[in-house]
Each structure stands twice: as C-alpha cells, then as structure tokens.
C-alpha positions as CSV (number, residue, x, y, z in Angstrom):
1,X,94.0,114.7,132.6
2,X,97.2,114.9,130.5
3,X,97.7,118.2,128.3
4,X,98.3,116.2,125.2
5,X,97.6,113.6,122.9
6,X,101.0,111.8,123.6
7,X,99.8,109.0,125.6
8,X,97.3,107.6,123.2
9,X,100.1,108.2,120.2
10,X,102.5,106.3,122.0
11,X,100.0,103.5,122.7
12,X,99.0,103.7,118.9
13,X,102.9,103.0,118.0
14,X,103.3,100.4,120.3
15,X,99.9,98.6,119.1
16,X,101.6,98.8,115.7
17,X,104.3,97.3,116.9
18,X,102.2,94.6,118.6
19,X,100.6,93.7,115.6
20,X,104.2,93.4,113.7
21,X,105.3,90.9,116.0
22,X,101.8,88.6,115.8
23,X,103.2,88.4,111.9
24,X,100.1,90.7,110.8
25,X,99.5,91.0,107.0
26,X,100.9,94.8,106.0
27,X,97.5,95.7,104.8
28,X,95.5,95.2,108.4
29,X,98.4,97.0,109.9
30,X,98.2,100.0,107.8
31,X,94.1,99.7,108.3
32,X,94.6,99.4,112.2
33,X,96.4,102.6,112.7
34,X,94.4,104.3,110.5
35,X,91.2,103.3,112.4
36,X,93.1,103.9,116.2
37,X,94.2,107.1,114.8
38,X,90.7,108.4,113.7
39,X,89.5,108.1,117.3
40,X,92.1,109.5,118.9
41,X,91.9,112.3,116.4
42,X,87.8,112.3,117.2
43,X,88.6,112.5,121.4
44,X,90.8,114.9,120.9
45,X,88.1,117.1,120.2
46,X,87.2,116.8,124.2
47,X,90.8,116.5,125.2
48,X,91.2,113.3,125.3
49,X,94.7,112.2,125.5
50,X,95.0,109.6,127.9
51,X,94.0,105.6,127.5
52,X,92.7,105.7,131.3
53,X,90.0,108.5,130.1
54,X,88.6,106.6,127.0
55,X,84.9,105.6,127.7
56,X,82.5,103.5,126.1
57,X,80.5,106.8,125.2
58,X,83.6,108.5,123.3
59,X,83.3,105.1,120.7
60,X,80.0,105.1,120.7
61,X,79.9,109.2,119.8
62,X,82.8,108.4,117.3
63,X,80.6,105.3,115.7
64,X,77.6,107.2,115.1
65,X,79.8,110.1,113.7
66,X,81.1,108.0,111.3
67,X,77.6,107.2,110.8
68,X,76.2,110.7,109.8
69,X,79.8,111.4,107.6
70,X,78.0,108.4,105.6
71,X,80.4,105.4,106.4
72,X,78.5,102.4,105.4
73,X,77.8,99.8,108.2
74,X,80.2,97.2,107.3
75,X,83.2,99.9,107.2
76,X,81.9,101.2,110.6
77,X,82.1,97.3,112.0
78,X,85.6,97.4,110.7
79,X,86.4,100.5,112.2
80,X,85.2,99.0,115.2
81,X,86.9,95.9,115.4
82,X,90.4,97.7,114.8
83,X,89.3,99.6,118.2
84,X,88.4,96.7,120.1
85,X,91.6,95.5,119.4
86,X,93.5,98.0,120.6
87,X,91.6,98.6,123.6
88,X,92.2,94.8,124.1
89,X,96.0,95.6,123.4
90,X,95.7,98.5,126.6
91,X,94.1,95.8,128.9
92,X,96.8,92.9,128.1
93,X,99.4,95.8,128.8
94,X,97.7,96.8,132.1
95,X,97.6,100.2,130.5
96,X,93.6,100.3,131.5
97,X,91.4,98.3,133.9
98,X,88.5,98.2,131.9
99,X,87.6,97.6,128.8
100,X,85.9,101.1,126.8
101,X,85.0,99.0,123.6
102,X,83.4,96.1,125.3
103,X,79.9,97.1,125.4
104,X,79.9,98.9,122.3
105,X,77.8,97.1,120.0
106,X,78.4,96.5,115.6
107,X,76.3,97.7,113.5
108,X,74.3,95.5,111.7
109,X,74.4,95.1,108.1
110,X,74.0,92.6,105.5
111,X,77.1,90.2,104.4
112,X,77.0,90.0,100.4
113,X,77.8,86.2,98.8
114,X,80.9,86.4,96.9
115,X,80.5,87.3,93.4
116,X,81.0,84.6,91.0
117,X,81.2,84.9,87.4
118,X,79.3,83.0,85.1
119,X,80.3,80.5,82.2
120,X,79.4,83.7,79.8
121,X,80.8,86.2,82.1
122,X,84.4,84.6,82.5
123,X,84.8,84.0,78.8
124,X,83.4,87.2,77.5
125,X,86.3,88.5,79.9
126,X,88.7,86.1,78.3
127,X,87.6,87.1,75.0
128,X,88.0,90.7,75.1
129,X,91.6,90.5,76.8
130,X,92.8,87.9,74.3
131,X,94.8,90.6,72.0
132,X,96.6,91.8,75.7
133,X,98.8,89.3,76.3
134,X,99.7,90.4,79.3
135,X,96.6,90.9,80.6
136,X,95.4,87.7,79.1
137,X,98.1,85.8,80.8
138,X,97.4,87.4,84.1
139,X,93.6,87.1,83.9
140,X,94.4,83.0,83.5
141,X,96.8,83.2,85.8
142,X,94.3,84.3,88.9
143,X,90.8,83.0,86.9
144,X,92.7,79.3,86.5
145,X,94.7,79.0,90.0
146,X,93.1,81.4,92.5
147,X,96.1,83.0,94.0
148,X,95.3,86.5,94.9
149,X,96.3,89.5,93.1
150,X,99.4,90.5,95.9
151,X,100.6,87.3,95.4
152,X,100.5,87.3,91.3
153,X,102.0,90.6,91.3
154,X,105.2,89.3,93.6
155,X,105.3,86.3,91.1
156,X,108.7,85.8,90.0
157,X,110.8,84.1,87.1
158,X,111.9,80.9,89.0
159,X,108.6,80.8,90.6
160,X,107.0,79.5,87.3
161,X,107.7,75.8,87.0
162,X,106.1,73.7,83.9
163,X,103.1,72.5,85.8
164,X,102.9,74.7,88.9
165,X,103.7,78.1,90.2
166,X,105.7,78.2,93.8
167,X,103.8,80.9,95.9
168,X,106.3,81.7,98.2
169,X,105.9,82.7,101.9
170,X,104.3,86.5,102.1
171,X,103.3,87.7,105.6
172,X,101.6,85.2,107.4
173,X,100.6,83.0,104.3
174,X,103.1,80.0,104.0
175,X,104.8,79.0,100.9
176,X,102.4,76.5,98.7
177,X,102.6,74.7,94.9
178,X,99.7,75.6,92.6
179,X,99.0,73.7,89.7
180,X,99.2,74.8,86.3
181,X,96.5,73.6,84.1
182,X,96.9,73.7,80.1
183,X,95.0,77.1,79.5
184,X,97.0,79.2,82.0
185,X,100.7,77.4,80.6
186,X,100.2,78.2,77.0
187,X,99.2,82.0,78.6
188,X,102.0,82.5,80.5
189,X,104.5,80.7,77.8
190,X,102.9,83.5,75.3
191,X,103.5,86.0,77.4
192,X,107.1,85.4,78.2
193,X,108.1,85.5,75.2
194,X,107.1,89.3,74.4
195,X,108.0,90.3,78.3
196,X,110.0,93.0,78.0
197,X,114.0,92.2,79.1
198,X,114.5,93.9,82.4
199,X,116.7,93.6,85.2
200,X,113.7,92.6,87.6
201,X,112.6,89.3,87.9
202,X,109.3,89.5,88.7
203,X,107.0,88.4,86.1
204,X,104.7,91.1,85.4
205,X,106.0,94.0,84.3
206,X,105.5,97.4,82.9
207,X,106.6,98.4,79.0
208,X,109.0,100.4,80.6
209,X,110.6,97.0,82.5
210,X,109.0,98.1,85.8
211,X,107.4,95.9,88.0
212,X,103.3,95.9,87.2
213,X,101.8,97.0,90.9
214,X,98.5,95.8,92.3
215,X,96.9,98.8,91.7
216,X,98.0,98.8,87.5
217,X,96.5,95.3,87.2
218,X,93.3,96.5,89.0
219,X,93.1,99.1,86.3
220,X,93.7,97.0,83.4
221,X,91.2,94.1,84.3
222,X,88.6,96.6,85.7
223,X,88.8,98.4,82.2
224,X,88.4,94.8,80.3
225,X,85.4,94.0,82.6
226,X,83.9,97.7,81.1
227,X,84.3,96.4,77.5
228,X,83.2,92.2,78.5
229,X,80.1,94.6,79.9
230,X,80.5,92.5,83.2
231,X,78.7,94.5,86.1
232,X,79.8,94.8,89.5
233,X,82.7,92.7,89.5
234,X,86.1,93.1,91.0
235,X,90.0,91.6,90.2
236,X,89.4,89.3,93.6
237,X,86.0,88.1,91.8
238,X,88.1,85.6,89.7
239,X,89.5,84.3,92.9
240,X,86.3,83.7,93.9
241,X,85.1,81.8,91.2
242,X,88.2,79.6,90.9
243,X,86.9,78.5,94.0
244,X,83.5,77.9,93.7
245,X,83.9,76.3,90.3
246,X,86.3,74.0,92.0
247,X,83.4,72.7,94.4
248,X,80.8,72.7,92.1
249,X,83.7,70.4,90.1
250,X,83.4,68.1,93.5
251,X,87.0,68.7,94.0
252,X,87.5,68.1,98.1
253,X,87.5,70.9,100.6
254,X,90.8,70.6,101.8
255,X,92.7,70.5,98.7
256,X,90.9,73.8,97.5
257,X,91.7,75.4,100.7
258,X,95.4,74.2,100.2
259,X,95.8,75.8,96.9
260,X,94.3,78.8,97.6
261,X,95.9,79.5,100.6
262,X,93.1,79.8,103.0
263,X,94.4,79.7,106.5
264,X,91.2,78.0,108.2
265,X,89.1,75.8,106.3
266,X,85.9,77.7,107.6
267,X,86.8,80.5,105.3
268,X,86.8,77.6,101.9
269,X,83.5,76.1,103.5
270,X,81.2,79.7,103.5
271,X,81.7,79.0,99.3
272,X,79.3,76.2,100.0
273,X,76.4,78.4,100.5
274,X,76.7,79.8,97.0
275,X,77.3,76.1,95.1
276,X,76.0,73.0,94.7
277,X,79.2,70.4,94.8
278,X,78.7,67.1,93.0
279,X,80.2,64.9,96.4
280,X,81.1,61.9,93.7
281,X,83.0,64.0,91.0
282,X,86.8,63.2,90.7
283,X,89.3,65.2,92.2
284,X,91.0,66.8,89.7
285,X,91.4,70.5,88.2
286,X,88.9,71.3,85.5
287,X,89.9,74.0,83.4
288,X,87.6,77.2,83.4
C-alpha cells in the first residue's frame, strides 16, 4: 500500500488531461475533477492512495455518503458517471485489471421534462424587461434563436450579421448561422445603439465597458422572472422553448437540431415528448 495519496493525484491529472485531448467542453472537465477528487479525498480516509486498491465497496461507501450529506439522486448519478469514467480511463491505461465502478449501480430518480414557458409566461417576461434594453435584447436574443447562454455571452460585434448571428466554434460545438427573425433585429439594433463604447468587442457588456459574464446575465433575467412572477424557471428555459415552439410550429427535426447546435439528433427528438408538432406546417421560423 503506498504511503500517499500521490498515485491517485497523478492519475486524476492525467484523466484531466485525457479529457482535454477528447476536445471536452471546459465545464465537464472542471465537473470531472471535482467528482474524481471527492473520492479520492473520501478513500483517503482508509488510506487509500493507490488505483490498484480502489474497490467497488469504497464507491459504493462514497455514494451512499453522498447520500446521507443530502446529495439529491440525479447529482449522485452524476457524481457517478464522472467515476466510471475515470476508472474506465485506469483500465484503457492498464493502470488496473478490473474495473471498481462496474458493478456499482445509479441511483434511481425521476428525469424532469424541460420546462417550457407559456404564450403568457414568455411575454409577461418580455414585458417587464422591455425598459432594459439590454436585457431586453438579450432575452430575444436566446427566447428568438436558442443559442445558449455561453454562447450569447461570447457573442461578438462581427458576429451579428443583418439576418443571422455566426456562432462560432466553442469547445466541441462547431461553428453554425442562426437566423435572425424581425423581433430579435429591432432588439439588438436598439441595443447597439446605447452599448457603451469599449475596447472589447463582445456584444454584451457591462456599464463599466466590461464584458457581461454568464453568471451577470443569470442574475438579471432571474430577477425579471421574480417581477414577470414566472415560477421555477431558469435562463436555459428560454432555450428550451425556442425549441419546442419550433416543433409545435412543424418546423423539421433536423433543421432545429442544426440551429441549435445539438450534437445528436436524439437530444432535439426527447422535445417531442413534451409537444405536439403539426407534421404539415411550413418550415419556416415563427416569431415567439
């Protein structure tokens, strides 16, 4: 048995590393290690310091421990799945024979539909944020084209085109044209007008000239959902009804899962189980 913790760190790094070179989005990275380091924190406890002495009972002690500190079920299965990749990682590295995390089971728990708004919900929204023209504009920015919140706040000045928005490449999403639809145009053109002059060009910005961070925009539209008196409802919830307004709309599978920058088309398609999609509407963009 080793006399430290250095074997599992080093692992840990190298897993990192791993998942840097598979093109991993930053935030599944950062969630990753933090998960692999939790257990190797947990087995340390029982000096533990060595892939080759990692047992299925060690996971299973550390998932019902994160059980009893009150981690809901779906955080525990993610939790889980970061370990099972990692101990997959050992095994493809011939750092361990067998497999710990195999028989280790997920908990169960229930998978929530997305949450769409309502007709009343989205414009009560609109309505309230319609004196903050830069919320305004970035509320019909995500509400009217679906690109996620990372991806509005990286926006940039020659990204904005008369009828479309460039996404460019982030990570492992590939660059893709979104189209610009009358409501979110007249938005944005407001909007740039009053932008503060700065030296950044990213879109969004701060009084101050900064650039507006995912986290500020969070704030701001969670505080305009508080006064629109919309319940339970996150910033990602107007992604999700960009989408299933589209197939309700009848606009084609694919060409949602294009413009929204969905990698497989199995991830659009779980929409349909909240929507009915008219199958002989026209495809075309309707504005929300």
């Amino acid at each position: 048995m080793s006399d430290s913790n250095t074997d599992l760190q080093v692992a840990r790094k190298n897993f990192v590393d791993h998942l840097k070179k598979l093109g991993r989005s930053t935030a599944t990275i950062l969630a990753y290690n933090k998960d692999v380091d939790q257990l190797i924190q947990f087995i340390a406890q029982d000096k533990i310091s060595n892939p080759t002495e990692l047992t299925s009972d060690h996971i299973e002690n550390f998932k019902n421990d994160l059980a009893e500190q009150s981690y809901t079920s779906k955080s525990i299965s993610r939790k889980l799945n970061s370990i099972k990749t990692f101990c997959k990682f050992l095994m493809e590295k011939n750092i361990i024979t067998d497999n710990p995390a195999l028989l280790v089971a997920h908990p169960k728990y229930e998978v929530k539909p997305p949450r769409i708004l309502t007709k009343m919900e989205y414009r009560s929204l609109r309505d309230v944020c319609r004196d903050d023209i830069r919320v305004y504009a970035i509320v019909e920015s995500l509400l009217q084209t679906g690109i996620r919140i990372g991806e509005l706040a990286n926006l940039e000045l020659n990204d904005i085109d008369t009828d479309h928005l460039t996404i460019k490449p982030f990570e492992s999403h590939e660059q893709r044209q979104v189209p610009l639809n009358k409501a979110v145009q007249v938005a944005l053109a407001s909007y740039l007008k009053v932008r503060p002059k700065t030296k950044t060009k990213k879109v969004f910005v701060t009084k101050n000239g900064r650039q507006f961070l995912i986290r500020n925009i969070r704030t701001a539209i969670d505080r305009y959902f508080k006064l629109a008196d919309i319940k339970n409802a996150k910033v990602n919830d107007l992604r999700h009804t960009f989408i299933a307004h589209q197939l309700e709309a009848g606009t084609p599978l694919t060409l949602i899962s294009q413009l929204v920058g969905h990698k497989r088309l199995s991830t659009t398609e779980k929409y349909l189980e909240v929507v009915n999609p008219k199958p002989s509407a026209p495809a075309t963009l309707e504005e929300l």
